[in-house]
matplotlib code that plots the C-alpha trace (Angstrom):
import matplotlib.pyplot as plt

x = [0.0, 1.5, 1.9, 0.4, 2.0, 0.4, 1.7, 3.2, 5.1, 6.5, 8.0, 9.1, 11.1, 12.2, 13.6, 15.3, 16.7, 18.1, 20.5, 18.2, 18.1, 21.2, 22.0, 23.1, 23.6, 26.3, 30.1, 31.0, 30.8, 34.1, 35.4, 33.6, 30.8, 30.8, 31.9, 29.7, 26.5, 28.5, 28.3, 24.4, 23.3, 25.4, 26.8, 26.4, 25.0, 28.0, 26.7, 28.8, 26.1, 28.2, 25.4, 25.1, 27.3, 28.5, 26.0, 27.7, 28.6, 25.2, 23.3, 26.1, 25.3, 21.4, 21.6, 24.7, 24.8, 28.4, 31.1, 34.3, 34.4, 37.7, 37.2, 35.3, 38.3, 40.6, 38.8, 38.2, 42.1, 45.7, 47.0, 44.7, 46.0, 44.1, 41.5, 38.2, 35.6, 35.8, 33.7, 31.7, 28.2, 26.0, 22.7, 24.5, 28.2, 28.5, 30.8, 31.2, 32.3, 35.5, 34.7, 31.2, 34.0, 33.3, 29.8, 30.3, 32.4, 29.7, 28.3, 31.9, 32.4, 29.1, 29.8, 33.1, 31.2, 28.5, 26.3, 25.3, 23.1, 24.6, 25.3, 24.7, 26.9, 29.5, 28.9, 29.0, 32.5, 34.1, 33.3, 34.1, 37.6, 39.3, 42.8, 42.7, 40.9, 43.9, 46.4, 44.6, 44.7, 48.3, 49.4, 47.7, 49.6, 52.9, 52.3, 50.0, 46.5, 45.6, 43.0, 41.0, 43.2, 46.0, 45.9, 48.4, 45.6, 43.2, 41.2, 41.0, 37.2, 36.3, 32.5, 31.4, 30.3, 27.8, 30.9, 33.2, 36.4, 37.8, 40.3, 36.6, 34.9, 37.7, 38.6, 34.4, 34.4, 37.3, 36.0, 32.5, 33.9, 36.4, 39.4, 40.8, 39.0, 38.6, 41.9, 41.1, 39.1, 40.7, 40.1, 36.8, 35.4, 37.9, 38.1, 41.9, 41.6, 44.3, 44.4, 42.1, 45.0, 46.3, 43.0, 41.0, 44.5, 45.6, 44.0, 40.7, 41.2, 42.7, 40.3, 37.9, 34.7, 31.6, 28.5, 25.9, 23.5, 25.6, 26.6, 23.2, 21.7, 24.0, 23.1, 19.2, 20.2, 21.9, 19.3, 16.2, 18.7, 18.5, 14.8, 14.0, 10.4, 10.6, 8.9, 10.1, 10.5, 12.4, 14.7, 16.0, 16.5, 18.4, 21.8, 20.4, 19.8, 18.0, 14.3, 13.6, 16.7, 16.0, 12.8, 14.6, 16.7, 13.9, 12.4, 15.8, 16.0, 12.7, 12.9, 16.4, 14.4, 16.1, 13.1, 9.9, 6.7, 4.4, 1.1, 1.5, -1.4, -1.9, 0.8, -0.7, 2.3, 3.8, 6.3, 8.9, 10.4, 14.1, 14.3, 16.5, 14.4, 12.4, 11.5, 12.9, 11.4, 14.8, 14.7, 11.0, 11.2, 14.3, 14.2, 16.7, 17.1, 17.2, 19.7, 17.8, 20.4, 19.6, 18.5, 15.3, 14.5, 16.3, 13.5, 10.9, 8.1, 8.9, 9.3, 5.8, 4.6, 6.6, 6.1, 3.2, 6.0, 6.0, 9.3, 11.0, 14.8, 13.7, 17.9, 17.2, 13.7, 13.7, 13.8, 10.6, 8.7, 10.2, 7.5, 9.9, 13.5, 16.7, 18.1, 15.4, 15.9, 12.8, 12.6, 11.4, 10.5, 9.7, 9.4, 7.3, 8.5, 6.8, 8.4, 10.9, 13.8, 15.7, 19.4, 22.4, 26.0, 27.4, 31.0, 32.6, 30.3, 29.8, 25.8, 23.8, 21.1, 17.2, 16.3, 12.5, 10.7, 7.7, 5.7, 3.7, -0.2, -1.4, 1.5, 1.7, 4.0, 4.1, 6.1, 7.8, 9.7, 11.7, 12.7, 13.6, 15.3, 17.7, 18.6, 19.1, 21.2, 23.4, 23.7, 25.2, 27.7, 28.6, 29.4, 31.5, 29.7, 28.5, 24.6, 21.2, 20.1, 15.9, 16.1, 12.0, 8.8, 6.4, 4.6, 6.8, 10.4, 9.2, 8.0, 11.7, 13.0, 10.9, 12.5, 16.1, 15.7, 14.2, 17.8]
y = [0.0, 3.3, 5.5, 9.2, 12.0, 15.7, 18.8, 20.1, 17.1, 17.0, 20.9, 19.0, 16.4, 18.7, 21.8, 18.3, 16.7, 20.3, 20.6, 23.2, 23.4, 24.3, 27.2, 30.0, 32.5, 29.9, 29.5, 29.6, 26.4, 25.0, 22.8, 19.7, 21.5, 23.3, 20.7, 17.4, 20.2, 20.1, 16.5, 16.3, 18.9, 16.9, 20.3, 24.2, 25.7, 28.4, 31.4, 34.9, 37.1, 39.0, 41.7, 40.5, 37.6, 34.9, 31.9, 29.2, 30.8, 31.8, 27.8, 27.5, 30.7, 30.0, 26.9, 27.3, 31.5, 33.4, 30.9, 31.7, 31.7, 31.0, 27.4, 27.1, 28.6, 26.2, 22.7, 23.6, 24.4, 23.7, 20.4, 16.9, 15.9, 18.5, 19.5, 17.8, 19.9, 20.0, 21.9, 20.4, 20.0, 19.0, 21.1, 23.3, 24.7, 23.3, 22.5, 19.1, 17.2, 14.8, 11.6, 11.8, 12.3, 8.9, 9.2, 12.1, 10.3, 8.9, 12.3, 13.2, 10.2, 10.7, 14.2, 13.0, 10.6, 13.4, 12.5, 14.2, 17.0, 19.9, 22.2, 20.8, 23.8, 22.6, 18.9, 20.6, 22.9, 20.0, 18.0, 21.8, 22.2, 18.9, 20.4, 23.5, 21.5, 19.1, 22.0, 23.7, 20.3, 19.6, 23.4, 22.6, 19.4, 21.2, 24.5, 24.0, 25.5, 28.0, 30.5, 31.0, 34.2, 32.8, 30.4, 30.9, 31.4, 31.8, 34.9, 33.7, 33.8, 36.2, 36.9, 33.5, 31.0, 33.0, 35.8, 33.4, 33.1, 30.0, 29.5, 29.5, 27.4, 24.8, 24.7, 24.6, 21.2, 20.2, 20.7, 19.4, 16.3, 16.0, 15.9, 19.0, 20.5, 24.0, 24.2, 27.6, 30.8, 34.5, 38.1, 38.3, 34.7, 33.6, 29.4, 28.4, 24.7, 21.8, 18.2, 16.0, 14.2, 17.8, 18.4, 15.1, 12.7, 10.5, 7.7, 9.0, 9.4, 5.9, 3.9, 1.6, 3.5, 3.0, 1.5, 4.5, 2.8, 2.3, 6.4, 7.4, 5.0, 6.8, 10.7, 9.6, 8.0, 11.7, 13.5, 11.7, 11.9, 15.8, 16.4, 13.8, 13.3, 13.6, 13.3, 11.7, 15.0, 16.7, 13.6, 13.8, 17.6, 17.6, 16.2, 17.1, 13.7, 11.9, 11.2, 7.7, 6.8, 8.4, 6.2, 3.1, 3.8, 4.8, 1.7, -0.3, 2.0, 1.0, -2.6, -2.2, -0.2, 2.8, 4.7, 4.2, 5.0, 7.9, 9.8, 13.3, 16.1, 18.3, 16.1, 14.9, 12.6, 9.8, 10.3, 8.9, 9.2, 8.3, 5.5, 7.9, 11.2, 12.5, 15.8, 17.7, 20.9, 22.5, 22.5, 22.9, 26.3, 27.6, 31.0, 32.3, 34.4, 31.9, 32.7, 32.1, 29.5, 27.7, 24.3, 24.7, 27.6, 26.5, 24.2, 26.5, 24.4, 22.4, 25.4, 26.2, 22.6, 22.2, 25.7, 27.1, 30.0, 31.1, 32.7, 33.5, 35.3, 38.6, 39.6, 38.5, 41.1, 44.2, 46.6, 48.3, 44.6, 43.3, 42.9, 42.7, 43.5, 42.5, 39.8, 38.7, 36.5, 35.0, 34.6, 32.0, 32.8, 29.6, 27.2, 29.5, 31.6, 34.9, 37.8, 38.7, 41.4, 42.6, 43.2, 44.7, 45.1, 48.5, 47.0, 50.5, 52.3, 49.3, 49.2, 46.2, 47.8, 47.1, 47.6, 46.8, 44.4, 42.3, 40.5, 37.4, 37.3, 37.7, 37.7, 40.3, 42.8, 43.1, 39.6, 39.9, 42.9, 41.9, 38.9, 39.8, 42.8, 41.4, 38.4, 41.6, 42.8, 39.1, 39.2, 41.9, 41.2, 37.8, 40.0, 43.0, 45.7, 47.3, 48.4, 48.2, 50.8, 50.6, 51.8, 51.4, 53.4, 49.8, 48.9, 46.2, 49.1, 51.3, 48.5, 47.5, 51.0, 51.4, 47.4, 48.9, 52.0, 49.9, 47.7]
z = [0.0, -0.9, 1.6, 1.8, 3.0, 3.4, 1.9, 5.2, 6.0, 2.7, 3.3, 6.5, 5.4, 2.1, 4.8, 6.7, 3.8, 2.4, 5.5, 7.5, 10.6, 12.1, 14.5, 12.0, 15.5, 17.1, 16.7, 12.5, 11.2, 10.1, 7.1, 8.5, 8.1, 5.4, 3.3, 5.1, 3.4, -0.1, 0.4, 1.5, -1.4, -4.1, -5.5, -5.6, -8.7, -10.0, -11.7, -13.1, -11.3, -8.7, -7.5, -4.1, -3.7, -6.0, -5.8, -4.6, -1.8, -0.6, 0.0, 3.0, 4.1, 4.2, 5.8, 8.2, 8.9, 8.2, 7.7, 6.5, 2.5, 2.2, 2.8, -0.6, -2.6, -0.2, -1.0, -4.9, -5.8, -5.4, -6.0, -6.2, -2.8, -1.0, -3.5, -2.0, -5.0, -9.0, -11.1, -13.7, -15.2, -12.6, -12.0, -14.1, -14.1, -10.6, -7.6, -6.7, -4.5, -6.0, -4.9, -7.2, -10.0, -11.5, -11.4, -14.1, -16.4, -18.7, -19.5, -20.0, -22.4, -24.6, -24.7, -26.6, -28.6, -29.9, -27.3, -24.1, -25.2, -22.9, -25.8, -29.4, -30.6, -29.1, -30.7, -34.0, -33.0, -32.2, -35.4, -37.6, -35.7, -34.2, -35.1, -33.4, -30.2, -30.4, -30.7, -27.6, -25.5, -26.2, -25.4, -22.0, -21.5, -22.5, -20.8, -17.8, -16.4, -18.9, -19.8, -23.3, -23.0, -22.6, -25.6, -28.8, -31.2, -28.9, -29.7, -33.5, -34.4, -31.7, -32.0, -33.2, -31.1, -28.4, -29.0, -28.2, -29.5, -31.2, -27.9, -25.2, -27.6, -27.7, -24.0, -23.3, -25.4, -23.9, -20.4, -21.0, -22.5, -19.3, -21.2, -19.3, -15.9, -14.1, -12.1, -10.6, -11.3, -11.7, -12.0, -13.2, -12.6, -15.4, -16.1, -16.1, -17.4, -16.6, -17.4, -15.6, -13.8, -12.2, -11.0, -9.5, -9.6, -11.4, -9.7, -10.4, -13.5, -14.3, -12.4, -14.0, -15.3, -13.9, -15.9, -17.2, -15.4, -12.2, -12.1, -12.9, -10.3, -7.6, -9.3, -8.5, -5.3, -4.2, -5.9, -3.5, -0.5, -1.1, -2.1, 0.2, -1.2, -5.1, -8.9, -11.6, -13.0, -9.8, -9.6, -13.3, -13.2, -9.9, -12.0, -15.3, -16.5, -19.5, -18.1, -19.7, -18.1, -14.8, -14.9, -15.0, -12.4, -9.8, -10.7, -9.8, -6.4, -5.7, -6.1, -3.9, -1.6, -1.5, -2.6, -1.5, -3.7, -1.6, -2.7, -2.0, -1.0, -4.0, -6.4, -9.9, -10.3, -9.0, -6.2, -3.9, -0.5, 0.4, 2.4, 5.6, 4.9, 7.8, 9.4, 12.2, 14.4, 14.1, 10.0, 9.9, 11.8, 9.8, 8.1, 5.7, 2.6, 0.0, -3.5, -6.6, -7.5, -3.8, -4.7, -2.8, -5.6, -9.0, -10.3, -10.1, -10.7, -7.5, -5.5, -6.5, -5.7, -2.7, -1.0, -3.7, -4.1, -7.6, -8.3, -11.6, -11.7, -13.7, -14.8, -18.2, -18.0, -19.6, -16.3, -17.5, -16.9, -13.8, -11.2, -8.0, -9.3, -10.7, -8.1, -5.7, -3.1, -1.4, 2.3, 4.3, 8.2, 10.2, 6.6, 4.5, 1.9, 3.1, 1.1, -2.3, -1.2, -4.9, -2.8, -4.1, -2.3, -2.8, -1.7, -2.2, 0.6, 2.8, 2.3, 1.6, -0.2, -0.1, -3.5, -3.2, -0.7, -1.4, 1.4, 0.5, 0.2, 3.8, 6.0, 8.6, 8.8, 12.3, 12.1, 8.9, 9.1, 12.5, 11.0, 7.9, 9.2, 11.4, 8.6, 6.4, 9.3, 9.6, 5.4, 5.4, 8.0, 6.4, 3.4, 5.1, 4.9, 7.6, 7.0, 5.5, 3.6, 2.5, -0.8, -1.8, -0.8, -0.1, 3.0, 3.8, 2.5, 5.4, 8.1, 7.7, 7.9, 10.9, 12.5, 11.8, 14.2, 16.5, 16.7]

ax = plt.figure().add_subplot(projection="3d")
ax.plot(x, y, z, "-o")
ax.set_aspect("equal")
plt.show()
């Protein structure tokens, strides 16, 4: 008989399974921590966007409170010995933890054999320009980590390829097919690219591959551990993988029992529950401000089925159609997402600035703007600056303004 689980106990176990939960006012976590929550999530999405704060560094932050950010940079370069994250395609451009290293070597290997899907431009570069991809993998070997800038030839064909040059385009096939990986990032979020073995080891990449099916088996397996109760649909996107297989490997976790089958309040669709996800008070009552790259918010149609929270990221919008702002982080006070707050940090003055705040249909103010004011108030220390400034004219703008000369 399949079991049925409510709406609110699915939040539960979801806020549980998510790493919630923890006390975000105590002592600052350290790299057990912060790298056992790497582990739990799977990865942490990577994204340019620099406004407020660089994305990956924000899910630690939401789920742990201010932690010391170095540790990121610390455990995803320098040599393979200490390195304990790679980047690579997971959820997207992603940071992962390196021991899930060979369960990404199939999509590196189909990528190499015109298969994969990530970007069929890139399929058709490689097939258009194998001598200047081999030229730009052997001047790696022979030289060491290098950027697209730092290629011989490598701005030749500049404003091609999504106004790539011939030298990105190369070392973005390269990477997506595994033959080289991200040693480290400069300047501007720059990818300097090295040889597999100078990244992960040389054990790693020597070892025996694993099966498709085995490495997707474990990506589903990771992806129900952090959803904790799951679709079809949710488990596939988690890792980005191919739904008809997806489907057959639910159906070989269920019959190991691993998953378990669950009816969910509200869900159309089938869904299942990780055989070790439960709820806790602790993560049920968490609030945080939430990144739009937080995996509680990057499939947005879950977040809407999960929280009913519909949330778009409105930096591609014209400005003249945004309904809440540029970057909007929603925030969740006691495991509801109650209001939208468009931030920006204005590093050169020290502000974290309140661009616009939103509250949620029917939540009180008189609650809200505390709450949110004083997790305003610990953002902004986490990033170094040293106050909030309410930049907006709303109900909720000048409840807040009112909560920070209460402090």
């Amino acid at each position: 008989m399949t079991r049925y689980l409510s709406a609110s106990r699915v939040r539960a176990i979801t806020l549980a399974a998510q790493g919630f939960g923890a006390d975000r006012d105590g002592p600052a976590p350290g790299r057990r921590a912060i790298l056992s929550l790497v582990r739990r999530l799977g990865l942490l999405q990577i994204d340019s966007v620099n406004v407020l704060c660089r994305a990956h560094y924000m899910p630690l932050y939401s789920r742990l409170g201010p932690y010391d950010r170095s540790w990121l940079e610390h455990f995803n370069q320098g040599p393979a010995s200490r390195r304990r994250l790679f980047e690579y395609w997971g959820h997207e451009a992603s940071l992962i933890p390196l021991e899930d290293y060979p369960l990404y070597r199939f999509r590196m290997q189909r990528a190499r054999e015109g298969g994969g899907g990530l970007y069929k431009r890139l399929e058709r570069f490689s097939r258009e320009q194998p001598a200047f991809i081999a030229a730009a993998l052997e001047e790696i070997r022979h030289h060491g980590a290098l950027a697209a800038s730092d290629l011989t030839d490598g701005g030749r064909g500049q404003g091609s390829w999504w106004g790539w040059s011939h030298g990105k385009s190369a070392l973005e096939y390269l990477f997506w097919s595994g033959q080289v990986l991200v040693s480290h990032r400069r300047g501007n979020f720059e990818r300097v690219y090295d040889l597999p073995e100078r990244v992960v080891g040389r054990d790693a990449v020597e070892a025996p591959m694993l099966s498709p099916q085995a490495a997707q088996r474990a990506l589903v397996a990771r992806a129900a551990s952090a959803m904790g109760v799951a679709s079809a649909r949710d488990l596939q996107r988690y890792f980005r993988l191919d739904g008809r297989e997806t489907r057959s490997r639910i159906d070989e976790l269920v019959e190991t029992g691993e998953l378990v089958p669950v009816e969910v309040e509200g869900w159309s669709m089938p869904a299942w529950q990780h055989i070790k996800a439960k709820a806790n008070r602790r993560a049920s009552d968490a609030s945080a401000l939430l990144s739009p790259f937080d995996p509680l918010m990057w499939d947005r149609e879950r977040a809407a089925r999960v929280f009913g929270f519909h949330y778009r990221i409105e930096i591609y919008t014209p400005s003249h159609l945004r309904q809440y702002g540029y970057y909007v982080l929603p925030f969740m006070l006691a495991g509801q997402m109650v209001a939208r707050v468009d931030l920006k940090a204005e590093r050169t003055q020290g502000v974290l600035q309140v661009m616009a705040a939103h509250p949620e249909p029917d939540v009180t103010l008189e609650t809200l703007a505390p709450a949110l004011f004083e997790e305003l108030a610990r953002l902004a220390r986490f990033l170094g600056l040293s106050r909030v400034e309410m930049m907006g004219s709303g109900l909720l703008d000048r409840a807040l303004e009112a909560a920070s000369v209460r402090v």
